[in-house]
C-alpha positions as CSV (number, residue, x, y, z in Angstrom):
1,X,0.0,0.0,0.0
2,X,1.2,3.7,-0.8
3,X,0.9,6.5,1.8
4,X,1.6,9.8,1.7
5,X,4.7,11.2,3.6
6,X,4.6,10.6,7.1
7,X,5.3,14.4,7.8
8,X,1.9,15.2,5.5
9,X,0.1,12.6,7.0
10,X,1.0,14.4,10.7
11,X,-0.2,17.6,9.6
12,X,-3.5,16.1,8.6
13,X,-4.4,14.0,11.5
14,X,-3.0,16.4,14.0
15,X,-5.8,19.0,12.8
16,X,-8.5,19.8,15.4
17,X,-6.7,17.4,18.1
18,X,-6.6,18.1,21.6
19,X,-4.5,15.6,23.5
20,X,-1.9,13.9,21.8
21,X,0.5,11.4,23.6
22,X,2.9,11.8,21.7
23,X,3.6,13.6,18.7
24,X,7.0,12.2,18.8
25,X,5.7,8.6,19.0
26,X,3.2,8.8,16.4
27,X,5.6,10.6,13.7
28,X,7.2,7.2,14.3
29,X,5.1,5.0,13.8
30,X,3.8,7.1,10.7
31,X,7.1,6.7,9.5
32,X,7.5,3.3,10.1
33,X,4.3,2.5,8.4
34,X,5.6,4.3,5.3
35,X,8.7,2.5,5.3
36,X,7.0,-1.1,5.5
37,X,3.7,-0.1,3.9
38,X,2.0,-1.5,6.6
39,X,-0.7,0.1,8.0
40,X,-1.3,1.5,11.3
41,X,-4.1,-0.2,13.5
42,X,-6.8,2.5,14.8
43,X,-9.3,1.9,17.0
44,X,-12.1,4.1,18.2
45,X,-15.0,2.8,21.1
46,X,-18.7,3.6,20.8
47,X,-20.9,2.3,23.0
48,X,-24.5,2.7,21.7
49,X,-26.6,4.8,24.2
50,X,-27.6,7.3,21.5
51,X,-30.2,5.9,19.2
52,X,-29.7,9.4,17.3
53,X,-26.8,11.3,16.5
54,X,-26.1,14.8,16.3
55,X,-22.6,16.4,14.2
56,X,-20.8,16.7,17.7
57,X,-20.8,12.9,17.6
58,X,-19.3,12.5,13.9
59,X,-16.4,14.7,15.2
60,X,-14.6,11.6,16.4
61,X,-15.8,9.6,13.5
62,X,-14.5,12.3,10.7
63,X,-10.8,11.8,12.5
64,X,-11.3,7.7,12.1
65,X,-12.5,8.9,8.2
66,X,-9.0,10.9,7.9
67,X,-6.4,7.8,9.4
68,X,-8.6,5.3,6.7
69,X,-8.6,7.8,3.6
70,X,-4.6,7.9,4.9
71,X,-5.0,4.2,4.4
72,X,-4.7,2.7,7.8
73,X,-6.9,0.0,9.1
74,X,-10.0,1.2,10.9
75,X,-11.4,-0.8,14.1
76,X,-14.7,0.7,14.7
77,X,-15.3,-0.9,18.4
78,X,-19.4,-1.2,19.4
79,X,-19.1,-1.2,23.2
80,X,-22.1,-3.7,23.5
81,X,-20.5,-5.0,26.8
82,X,-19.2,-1.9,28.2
83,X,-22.5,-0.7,26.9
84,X,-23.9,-3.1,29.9
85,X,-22.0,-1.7,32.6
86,X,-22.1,2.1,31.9
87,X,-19.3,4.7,30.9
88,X,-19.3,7.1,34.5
89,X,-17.0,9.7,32.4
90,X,-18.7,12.7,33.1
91,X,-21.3,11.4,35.3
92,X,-22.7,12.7,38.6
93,X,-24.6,9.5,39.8
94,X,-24.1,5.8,39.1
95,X,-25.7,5.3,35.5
96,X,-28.6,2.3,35.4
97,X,-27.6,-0.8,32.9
98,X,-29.0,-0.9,29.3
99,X,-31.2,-3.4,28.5
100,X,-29.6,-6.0,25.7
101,X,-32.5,-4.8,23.0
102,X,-31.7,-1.3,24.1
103,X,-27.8,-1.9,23.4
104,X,-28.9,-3.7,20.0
105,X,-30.7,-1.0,18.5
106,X,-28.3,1.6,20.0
107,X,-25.4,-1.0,18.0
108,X,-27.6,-0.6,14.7
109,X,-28.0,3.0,14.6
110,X,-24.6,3.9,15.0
111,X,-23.0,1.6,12.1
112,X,-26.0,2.7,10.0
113,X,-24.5,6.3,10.7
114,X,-20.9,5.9,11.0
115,X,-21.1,4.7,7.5
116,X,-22.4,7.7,5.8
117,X,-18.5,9.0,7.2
118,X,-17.4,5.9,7.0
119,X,-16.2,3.5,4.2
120,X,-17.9,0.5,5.1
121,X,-16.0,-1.6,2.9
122,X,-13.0,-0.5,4.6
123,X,-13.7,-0.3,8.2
124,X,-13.6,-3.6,10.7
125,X,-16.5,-3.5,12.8
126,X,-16.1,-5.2,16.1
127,X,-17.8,-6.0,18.9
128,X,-16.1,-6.5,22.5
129,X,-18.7,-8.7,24.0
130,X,-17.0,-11.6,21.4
131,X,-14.0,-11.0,23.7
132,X,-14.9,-9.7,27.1
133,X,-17.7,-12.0,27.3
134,X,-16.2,-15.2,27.7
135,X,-13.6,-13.8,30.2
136,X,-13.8,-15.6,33.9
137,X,-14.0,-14.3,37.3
138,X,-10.6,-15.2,37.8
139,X,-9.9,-13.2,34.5
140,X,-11.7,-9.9,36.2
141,X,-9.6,-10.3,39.1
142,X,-6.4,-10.6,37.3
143,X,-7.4,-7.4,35.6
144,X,-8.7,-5.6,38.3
145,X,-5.1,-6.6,40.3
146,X,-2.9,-4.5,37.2
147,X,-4.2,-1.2,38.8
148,X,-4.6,0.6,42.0
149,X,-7.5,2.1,43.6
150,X,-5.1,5.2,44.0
151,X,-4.7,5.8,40.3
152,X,-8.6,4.9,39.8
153,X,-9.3,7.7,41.4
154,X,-7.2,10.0,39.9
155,X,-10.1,10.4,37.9
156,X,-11.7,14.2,38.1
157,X,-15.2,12.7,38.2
158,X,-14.8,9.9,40.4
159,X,-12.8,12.2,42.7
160,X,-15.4,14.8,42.7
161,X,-18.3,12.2,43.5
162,X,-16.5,10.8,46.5
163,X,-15.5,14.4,47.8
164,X,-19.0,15.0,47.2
165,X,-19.9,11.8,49.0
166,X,-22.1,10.9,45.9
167,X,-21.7,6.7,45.3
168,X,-19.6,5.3,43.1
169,X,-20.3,1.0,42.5
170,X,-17.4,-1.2,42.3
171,X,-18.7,-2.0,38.6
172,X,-18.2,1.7,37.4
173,X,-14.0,1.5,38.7
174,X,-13.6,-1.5,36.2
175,X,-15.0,0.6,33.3
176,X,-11.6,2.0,32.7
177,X,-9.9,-1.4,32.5
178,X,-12.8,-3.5,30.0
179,X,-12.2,-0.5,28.1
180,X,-8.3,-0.9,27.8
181,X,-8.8,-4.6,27.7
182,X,-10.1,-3.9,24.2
183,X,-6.8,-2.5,22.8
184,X,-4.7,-5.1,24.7
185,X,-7.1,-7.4,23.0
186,X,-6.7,-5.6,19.5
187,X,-2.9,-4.4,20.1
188,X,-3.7,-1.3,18.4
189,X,-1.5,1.5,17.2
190,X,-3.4,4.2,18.0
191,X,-6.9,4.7,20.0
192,X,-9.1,7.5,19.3
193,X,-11.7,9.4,21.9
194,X,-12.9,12.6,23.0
195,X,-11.9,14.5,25.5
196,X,-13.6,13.4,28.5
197,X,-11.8,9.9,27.4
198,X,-8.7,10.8,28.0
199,X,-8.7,8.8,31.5
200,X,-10.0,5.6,29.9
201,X,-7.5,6.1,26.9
202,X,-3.9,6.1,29.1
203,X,-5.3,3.1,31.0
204,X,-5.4,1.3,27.6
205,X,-1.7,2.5,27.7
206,X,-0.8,1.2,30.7
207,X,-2.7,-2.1,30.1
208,X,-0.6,-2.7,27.4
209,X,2.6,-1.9,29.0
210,X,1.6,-4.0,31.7
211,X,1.2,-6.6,28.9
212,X,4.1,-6.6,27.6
213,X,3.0,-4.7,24.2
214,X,4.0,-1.4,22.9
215,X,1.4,1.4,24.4
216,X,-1.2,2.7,21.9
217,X,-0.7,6.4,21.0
218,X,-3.9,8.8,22.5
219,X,-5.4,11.2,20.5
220,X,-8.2,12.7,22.1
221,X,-10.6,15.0,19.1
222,X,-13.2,18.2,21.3
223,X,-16.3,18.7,22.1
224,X,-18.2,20.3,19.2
225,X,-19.7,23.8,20.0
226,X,-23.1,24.6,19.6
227,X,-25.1,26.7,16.4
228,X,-25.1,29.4,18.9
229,X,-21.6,29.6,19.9
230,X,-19.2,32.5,18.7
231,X,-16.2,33.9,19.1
232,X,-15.0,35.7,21.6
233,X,-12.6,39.7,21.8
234,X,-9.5,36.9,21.7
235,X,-11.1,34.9,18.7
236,X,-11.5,32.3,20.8
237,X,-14.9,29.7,20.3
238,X,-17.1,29.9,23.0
239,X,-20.8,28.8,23.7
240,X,-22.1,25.7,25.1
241,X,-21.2,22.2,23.2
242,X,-23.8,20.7,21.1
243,X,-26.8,19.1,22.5
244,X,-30.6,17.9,21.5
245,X,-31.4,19.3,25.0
246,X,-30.3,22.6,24.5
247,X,-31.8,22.6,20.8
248,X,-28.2,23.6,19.1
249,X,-27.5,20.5,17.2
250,X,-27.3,19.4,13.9
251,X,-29.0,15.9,13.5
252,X,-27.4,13.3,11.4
253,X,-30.6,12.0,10.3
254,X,-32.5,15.2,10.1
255,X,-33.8,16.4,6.8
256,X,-31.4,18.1,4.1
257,X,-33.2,21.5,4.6
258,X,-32.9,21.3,8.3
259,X,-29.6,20.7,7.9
260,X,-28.4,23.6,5.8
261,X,-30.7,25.6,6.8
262,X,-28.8,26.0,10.5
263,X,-25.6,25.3,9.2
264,X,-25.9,28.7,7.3
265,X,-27.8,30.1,10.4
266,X,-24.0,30.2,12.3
267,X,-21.6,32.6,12.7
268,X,-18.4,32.8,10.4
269,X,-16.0,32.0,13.7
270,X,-17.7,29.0,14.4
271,X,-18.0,28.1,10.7
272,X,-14.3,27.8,10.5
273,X,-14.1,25.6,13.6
274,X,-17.4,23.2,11.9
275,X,-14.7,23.1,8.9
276,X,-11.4,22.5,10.9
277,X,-13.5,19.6,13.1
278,X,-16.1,18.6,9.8
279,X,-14.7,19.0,6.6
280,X,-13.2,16.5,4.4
281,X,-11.6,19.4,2.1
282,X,-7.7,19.5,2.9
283,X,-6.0,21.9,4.5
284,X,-5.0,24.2,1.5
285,X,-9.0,24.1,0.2
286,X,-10.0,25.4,3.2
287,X,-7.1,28.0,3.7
288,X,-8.2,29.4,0.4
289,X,-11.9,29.4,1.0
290,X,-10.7,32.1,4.3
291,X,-9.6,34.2,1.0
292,X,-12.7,34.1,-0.2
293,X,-16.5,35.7,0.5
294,X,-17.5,33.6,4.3
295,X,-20.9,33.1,2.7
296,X,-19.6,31.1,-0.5
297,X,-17.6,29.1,2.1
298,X,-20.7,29.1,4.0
299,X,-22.6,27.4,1.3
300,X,-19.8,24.8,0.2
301,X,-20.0,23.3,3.6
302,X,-23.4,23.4,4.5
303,X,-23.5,21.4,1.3
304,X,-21.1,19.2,2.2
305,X,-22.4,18.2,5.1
306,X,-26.2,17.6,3.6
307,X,-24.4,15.6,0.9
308,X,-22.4,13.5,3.1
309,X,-25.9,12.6,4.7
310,X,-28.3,12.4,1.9
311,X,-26.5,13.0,-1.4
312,X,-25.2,15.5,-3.4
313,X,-28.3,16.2,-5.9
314,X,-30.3,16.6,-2.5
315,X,-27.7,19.4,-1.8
316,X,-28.1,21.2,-4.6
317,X,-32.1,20.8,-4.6
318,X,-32.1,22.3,-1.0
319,X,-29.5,24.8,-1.7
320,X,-31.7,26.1,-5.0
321,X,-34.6,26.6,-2.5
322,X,-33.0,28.3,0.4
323,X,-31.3,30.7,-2.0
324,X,-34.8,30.9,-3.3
325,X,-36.4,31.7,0.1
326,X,-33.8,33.8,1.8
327,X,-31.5,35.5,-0.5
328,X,-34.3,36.3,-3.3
329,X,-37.0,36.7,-0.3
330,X,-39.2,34.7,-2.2
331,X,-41.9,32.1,-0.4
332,X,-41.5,28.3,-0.6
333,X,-43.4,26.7,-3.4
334,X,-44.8,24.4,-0.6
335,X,-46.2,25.3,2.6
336,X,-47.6,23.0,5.4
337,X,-50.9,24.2,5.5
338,X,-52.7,24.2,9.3
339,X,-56.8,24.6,10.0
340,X,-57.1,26.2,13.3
341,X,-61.3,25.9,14.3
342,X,-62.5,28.7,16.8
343,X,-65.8,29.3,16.5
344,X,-65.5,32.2,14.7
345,X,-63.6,34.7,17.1
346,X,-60.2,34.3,15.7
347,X,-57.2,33.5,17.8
348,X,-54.2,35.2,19.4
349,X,-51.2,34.9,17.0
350,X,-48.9,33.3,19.8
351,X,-51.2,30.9,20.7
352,X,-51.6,30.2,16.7
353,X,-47.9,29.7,16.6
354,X,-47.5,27.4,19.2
355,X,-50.7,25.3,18.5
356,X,-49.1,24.7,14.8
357,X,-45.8,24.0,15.9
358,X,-44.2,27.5,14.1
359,X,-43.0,27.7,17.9
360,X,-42.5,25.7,20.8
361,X,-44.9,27.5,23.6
362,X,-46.7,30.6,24.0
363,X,-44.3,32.2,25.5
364,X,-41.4,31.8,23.1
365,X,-44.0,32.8,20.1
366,X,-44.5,36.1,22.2
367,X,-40.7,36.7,22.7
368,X,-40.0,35.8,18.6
369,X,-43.3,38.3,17.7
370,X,-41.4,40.9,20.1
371,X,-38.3,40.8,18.3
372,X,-39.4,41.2,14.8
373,X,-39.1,37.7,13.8
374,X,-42.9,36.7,12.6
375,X,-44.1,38.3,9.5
376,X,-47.9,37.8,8.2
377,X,-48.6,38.0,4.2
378,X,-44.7,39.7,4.1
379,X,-46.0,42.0,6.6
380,X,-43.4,42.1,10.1
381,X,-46.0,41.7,13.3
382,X,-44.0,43.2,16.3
383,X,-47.1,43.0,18.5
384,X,-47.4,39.9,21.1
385,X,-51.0,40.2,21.4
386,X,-51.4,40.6,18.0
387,X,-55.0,38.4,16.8
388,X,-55.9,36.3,13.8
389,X,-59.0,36.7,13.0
390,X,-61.2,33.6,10.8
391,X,-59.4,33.7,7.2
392,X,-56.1,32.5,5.8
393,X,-52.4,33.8,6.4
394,X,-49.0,33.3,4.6
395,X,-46.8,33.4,8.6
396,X,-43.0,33.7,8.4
397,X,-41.7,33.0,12.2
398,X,-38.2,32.4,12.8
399,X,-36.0,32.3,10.0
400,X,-36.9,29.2,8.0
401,X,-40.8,28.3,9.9
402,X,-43.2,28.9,7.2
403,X,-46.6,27.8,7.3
404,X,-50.1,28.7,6.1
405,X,-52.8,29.1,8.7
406,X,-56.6,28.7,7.8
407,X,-58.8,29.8,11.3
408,X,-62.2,29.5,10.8
């Protein structure tokens, strides 16, 4: 197998990482690959709690994408036994088990998804309840006896729980180790993981030290901001991470115009960080796009990432229409269309909103009718108590809501 130079490869995987232990040791190894053509063994662990994913979960998955276009070999690990006990990273309070069909269909919806980033052809899917499973008692023990309750708790959330005097079970300290039993198990080159990993990742280290192997290389990839984040006076990103509960995510399996539409929605900071954390276009493409207009480069990846979902031509429709919508001001051709019955005394146009779904609650509809962001026929309505009366109405709330109400 051909690779590129081991210096070019470094640049490219090094983009957008965090924690890296070590630069030194993976040059190495890149090098040695090259010399050998033999490729590097990456793995990366999921385990399936998330039936559905948002872009901040890809993040991990586009640096797996960037070792296997490099051509290394890709082991894509479905924690379905760790998925059973519980990954405390992060956690406040013991988390309860997973159910086995709750693992399965967690299992199935991320290969379904990894594999739009993913070649599937390419990448060896593996699950560690083939090898954890038939491990004995005595086995655990063993394990358990390669590392001290001192360095266990070492861990920032484990320490905080027990200075907190919040429980922590005996089954959530052995996490760490079934973890870095998998790449003892694999002898892997290099494990991948985000930052609140980073723990579980040098006990795979260790592990393998302590097994006599040559310690895998740690490369942990961040946490992926929010459509609301910005930069700050120093340029720097900030803004909470992305999250379905905070309503700032990109869904991997949401519609193509939901997804461009809020990829276009953020700022140009944080569309350079969705590119340096996202993109598949090298280095130099994106360096030249910064030359360029931000809302060409804008466009180019909001495409990108609607392609790499759905395809290309559903891109390209969904672009046609936005630019359609927003940048000629023109209405959809197709409108959801909502019959709204009161008895003939019309309704308030918040409570309109929300009933149709235009806007999550009352309140919110009054907020977004406040601030200018609800127009009615083309009309702006900055008047919360603002009433419908019976007839029909072309409403505009937000920046990509349209519907047509009918109240009767």
């Amino acid at each position: 197998m051909s690779f590129a130079r081991p210096e070019d490869q470094l640049r490219e995987l090094t983009r957008g990482v965090v924690d890296l232990v070590s630069e030194k040791d993976l040059l190495a190894r890149l090098t040695e690959s090259h010399a050998k053509s033999v490729p590097l063994k990456i793995k990366a662990g999921f385990d399936p709690t998330r039936p559905d994913l948002h872009l901040g979960h890809t993040v991990l998955m586009e640096k797996m994408r960037q070792f296997q276009e490099l051509g290394h070999d890709i082991y894509f690990v479905i924690g379905d036994f760790t998925a059973s006990i519980g990954d405390p990273s992060g956690k406040n309070k013991t988390r309860p088990p997973l159910t086995r069909e709750e693992i399965e269909e967690g299992a199935r919806t991320y290969a379904e998804q990894a594999f739009k980033i993913l070649d599937r052809d390419k990448t060896k899917l593996v699950y560690n309840r083939s090898w954890l499973g038939p491990m004995t008692f005595a086995d655990v023990i063993q394990l358990a006896g390669k590392y001290t309750l001192a360095r266990m708790m070492e861990r920032q959330d484990f320490k905080k729980r027990f200075d907190e005097g919040s429980s922590i079970s005996m089954h959530e300290l052995l996490y760490p180790l079934v973890q870095a039993q998998d790449s003892v198990h694999l002898q892997c080159d290099v494990e991948l993981g985000g930052t609140d990993q980073l723990f579980n990742l040098m006990v795979g280290r260790d592990l393998m030290k302590e097994s006599g192997l040559r310690p895998q290389i740690v490369m942990t990839t961040p946490l992926l901001e929010g459509l609301t984040a910005d930069a700050d006076t120093d340029g720097k990103i900030v803004g909470d991470k992305m999250s379905k509960s905070l309503d700032n995510y990109v869904g991997v399996s949401e519609s193509p115009e939901e997804q461009l539409g809020k990829v276009m929605s953020v700022s140009d900071a944080l569309m350079w960080r969705y590119y340096e954390l996202l993109s598949k276009e090298s280095l130099d493409n994106i360096a030249s796009r910064r030359a360029g207009h931000p809302k060409e480069a804008k466009r180019l990846l909001a495409m990108e990432i609607v392609a790499r979902f759905h395809s290309q031509s559903e891109a390209e429709r969904v672009w046609a229409a936005w630019e359609k919508q927003f940048s000629k001001r023109e209405v959809p051709d197709v409108i959801a269309e909502h019959a709204i019955a009161t008895s003939g005394e019309g309704i308030g146009l918040a409570q309109a909103l929300a009933q149709t779904g235009l806007s999550e609650s009352n309140s919110k509809a009054r907020t977004l009718i406040e601030q200018g962001g609800v127009e009615i026929d083309g009309t702006k309505v900055k008047d919360k108590l603002h009433k419908l009366a019976p007839g029909s109405y072309v409403v505009k709330a937000g920046k990509r809501s349209w519907g047509k109400l009918v109240v009767s």
